[in-house]
N, C-alpha and C positions, 0 to 999 in steps of 0.2 A: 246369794247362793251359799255363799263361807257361814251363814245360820245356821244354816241347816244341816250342818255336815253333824254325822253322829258316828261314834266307834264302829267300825269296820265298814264304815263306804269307801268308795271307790271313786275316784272322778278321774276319765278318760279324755284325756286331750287329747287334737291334732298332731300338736307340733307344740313340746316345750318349750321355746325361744316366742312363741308368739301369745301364751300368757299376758307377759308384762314387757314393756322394754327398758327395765332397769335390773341388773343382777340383784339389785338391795332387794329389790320386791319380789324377788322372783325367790328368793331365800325365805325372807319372811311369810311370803307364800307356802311353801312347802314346810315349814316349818309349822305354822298355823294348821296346819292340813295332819301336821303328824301330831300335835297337844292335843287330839282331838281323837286320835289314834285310828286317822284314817291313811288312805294312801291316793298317790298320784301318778297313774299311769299315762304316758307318751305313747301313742301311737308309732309316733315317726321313730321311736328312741326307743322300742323294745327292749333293749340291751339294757338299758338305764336302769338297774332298782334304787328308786326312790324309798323304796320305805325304808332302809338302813344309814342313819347318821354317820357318815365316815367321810375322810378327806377326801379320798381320791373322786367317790361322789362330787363332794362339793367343788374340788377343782374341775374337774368334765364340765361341774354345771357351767362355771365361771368361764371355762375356755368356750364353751358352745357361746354363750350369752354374747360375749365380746367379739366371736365369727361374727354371731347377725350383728352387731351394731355398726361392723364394721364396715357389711355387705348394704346397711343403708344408709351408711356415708356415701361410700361410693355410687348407691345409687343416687341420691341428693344432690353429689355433683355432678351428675350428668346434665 
């Protein structure tokens, strides 16, 4: 799918946490997504703009990423 992306698409996800479940990839993701000068909308995370490089983005992403990994530890242990 990452082929085919060209300047100004859009790819509309569910739920960003369930892309990938690695924050590394989930950066390089978006990142890849933006050399490409495209964008990545979240459904669930409207709030979210992705299309602008800045920290407080990239911390949000990193605090979200680390809720779910955490939520499926704890499921794991059950």
């Amino acid at each position: 799918m990452l082929e085919g992306i060209q300047e100004g698409d859009i790819i509309y996800v569910s739920d960003l946490t369930r892309i990938t479940r690695s924050t590394k990839d989930l950066f390089e993701l978006i990142n890849n997504i933006r050399s490409k000068k495209a964008n990545l909308i979240s459904l669930k995370d409207t709030w979210l703009d992705l299309s602008e490089d800045n920290p407080y983005i990239q911390f949000l992403i990193t605090v979200m990423a680390g809720v779910n990994r955490l939520e499926r530890d704890f499921i794991r242990m059950r």
